[in-house]
N, C-alpha and C positions, 0 to 999 in steps of 0.2 A: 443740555445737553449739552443736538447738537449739539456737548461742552460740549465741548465739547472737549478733564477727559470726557471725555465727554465732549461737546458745539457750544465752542463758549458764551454764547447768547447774547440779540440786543437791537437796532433802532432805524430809523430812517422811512423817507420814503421810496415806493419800490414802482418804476414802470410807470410812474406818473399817477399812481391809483393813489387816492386818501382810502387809509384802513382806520379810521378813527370812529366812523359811524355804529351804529346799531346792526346788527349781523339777523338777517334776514332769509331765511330757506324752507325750504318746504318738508326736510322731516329732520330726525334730528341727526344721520346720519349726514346730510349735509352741509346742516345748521356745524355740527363737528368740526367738518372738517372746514366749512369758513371761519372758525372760531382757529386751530390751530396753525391754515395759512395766512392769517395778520399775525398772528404770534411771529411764526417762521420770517414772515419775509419783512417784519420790520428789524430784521436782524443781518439783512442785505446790504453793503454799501461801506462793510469798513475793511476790502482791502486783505490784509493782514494784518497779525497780532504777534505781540511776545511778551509772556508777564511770568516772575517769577512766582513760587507759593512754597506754602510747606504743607505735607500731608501727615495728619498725626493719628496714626491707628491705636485704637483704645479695644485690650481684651474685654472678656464677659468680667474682670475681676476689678475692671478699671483701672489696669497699668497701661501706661503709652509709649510708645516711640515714635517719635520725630525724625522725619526725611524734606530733604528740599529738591524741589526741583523747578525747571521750565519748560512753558509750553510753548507752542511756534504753533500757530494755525494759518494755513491758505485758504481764502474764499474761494467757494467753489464758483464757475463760468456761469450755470444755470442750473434752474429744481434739476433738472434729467442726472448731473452727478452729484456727488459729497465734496466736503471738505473734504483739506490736509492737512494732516497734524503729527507733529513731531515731539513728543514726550522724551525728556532727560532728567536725570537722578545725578545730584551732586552729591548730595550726603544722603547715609552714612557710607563709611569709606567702603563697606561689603558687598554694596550695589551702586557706586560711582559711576558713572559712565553706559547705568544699563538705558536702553533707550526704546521706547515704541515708535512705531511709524505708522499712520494709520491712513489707508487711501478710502475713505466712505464711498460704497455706493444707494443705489437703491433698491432695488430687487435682488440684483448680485450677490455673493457673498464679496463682502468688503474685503479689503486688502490688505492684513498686518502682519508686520515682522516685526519681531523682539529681537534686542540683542543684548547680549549677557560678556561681559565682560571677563567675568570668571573662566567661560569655556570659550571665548576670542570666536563665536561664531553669531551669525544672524538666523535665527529659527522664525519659519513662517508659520504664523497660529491659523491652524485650520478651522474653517468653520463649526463644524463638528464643538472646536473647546472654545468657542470664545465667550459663551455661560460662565466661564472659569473665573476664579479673584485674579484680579491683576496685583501682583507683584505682592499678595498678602493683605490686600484692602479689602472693602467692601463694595468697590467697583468691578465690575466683571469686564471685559474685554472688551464687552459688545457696547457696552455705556458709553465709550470712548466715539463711537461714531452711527449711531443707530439711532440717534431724534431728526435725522432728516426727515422732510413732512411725508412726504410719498413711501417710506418704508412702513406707511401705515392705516387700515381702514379705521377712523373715527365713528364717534357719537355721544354728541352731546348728553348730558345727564345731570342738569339743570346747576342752579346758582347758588355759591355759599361763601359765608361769610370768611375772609381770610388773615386771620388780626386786625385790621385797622382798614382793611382793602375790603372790596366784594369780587369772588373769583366766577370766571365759568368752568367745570368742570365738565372732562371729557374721559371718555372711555378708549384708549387705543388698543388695538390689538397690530403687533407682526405680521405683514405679509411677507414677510423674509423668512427664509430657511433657521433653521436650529437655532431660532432664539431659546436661551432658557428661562423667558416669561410666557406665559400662556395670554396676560393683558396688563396694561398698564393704566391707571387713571391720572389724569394730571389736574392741575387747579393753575391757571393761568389768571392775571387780575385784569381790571378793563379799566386801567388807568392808563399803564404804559404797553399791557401787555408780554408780559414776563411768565416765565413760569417759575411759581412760587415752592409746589411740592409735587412730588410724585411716589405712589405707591405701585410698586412691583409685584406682580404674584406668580409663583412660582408653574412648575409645568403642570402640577395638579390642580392648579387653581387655589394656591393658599398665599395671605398675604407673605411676602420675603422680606422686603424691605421699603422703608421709607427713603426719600429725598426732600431733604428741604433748602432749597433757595433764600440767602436774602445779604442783608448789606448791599443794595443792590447802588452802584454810582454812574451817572450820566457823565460822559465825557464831552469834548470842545465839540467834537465830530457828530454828536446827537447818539450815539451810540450807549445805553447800558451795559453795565457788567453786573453779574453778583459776584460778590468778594467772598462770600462763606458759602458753603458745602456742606451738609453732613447728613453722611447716608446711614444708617440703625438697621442692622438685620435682627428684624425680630426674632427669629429663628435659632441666633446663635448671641445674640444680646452683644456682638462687637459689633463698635462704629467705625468712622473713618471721616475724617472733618478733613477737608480741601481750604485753604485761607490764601486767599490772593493779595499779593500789590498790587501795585498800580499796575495798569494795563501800557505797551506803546504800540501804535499802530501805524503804519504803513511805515515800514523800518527794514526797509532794501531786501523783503524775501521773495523768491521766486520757486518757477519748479523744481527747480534744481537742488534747492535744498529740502526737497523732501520726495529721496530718490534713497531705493533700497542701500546702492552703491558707499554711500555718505556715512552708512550707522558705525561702524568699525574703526570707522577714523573722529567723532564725534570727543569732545571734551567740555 
């Protein structure tokens, strides 16, 4: 997630705890959620981010188009708030300059504003739509900042194999308002602790879509990233593949630059 579009994901250690051990609880809704805060919070510790990518949406008929853009993420202070993220569109020239802002929280309804450069204004996405595609992907709004760990009641749902890796799989469900998934299952590996895929299901409870994680590269900092993306609505059989560069971190960002005020004047 956490991209994060999504919490862009990844390493460290947090608070002086080793999270490397055997995960120990007494049901599985515990067992859960100690499984997804070593995930979460060995993802603590880098700061800020800025990586270019390109996002290539693929119809049900298999024709693509390719957009570039970048992302700016601010680490959040502590679990009580979210990240920040600043979403920009270079190409193509139809949507240059359009840009998301996304203030994550955690029970709250998060805080995002779109701006569209077409109509030279900044529109606040209300909770209500943030189910919605973003910008014509298979990413919805809410993907962009909704893996924070606490937006979520967990539960383990035991252990499978995941290419080459062995995963633990959990079952999350939204505590947050107007998500449009009724639960999410994720598969996390217990090597580095990543999460590798997640399946979406819609508000009636029917699978939506897939996520799968990988290319994943450890930086100087200790810090993982996954390099590819690609989300599969089974429902409408278009994808949407995310492909990162290289990552740079701690590269002079502050709050400042991710302040509603900023979006209109962005290039």
């Amino acid at each position: 997630m956490k991209t994060n579009p999504m919490k862009s994901f990844v390493a460290a250690v947090v608070f002086g705890i080793s999270f490397s051990g055997p995960i120990a609880a007494n049901t599985p809704e515990d067992q859960g959620f100690e499984i997804a805060a070593r995930s979460d919070r060995s993802d603590l510790g880098f700061g800020n981010s800025r990586v270019e990518l390109q996002m290539i949406l693929r119809n049900a008929a298999g024709q693509e188009s390719t957009r570039s853009l970048k992302i700016s993420t601010l680490e959040k202070a502590d679990e009580s708030v979210g990240d920040k993220s600043l979403v920009l569109f270079d190409t193509p020239r139809d949507i240059e300059g359009t840009a998301l802002l996304s203030h994550a929280k955690i029970l709250d309804p998060d805080d995002q504003w779109l701006f569209l450069p077409a109509l030279k204004r900044v529109k606040r996405i209300a909770s209500s739509n943030k189910s919605g595609p973003f910008v014509g992907s298979e990413f919805a709004f809410e993907d962009f900042t909704a893996i924070e760990l606490n937006k979520f009641d967990y539960r383990y749902a035991g252990t499978e194999a995941c290419g080459a890796l062995q995963c633990d799989v959990l079952e999350r469900l939204p505590k947050y308002e107007n998500s449009g998934y009724s639960k999410q299952i994720s598969w996390i590996d217990q090597e580095v602790f990543q999460i590798r895929k997640v399946e979406f299901y819609d508000r009636r409870g029917d699978l939506l879509k897939v996520l799968e994680l990988d290319d994943y590269r450890q930086y100087q900092n200790g810090v993982w990233r996954a390099h590819r993306l690609k989300m599969r609505n089974l429902q409408t059989n278009k994808e949407t593949d995310l492909v990162y560069q290289d990552y740079s971190f701690n590269v002079d960002l502050g709050s400042k630059d991710f302040v509603k005020g900023r979006l209109s004047r962005l290039r």
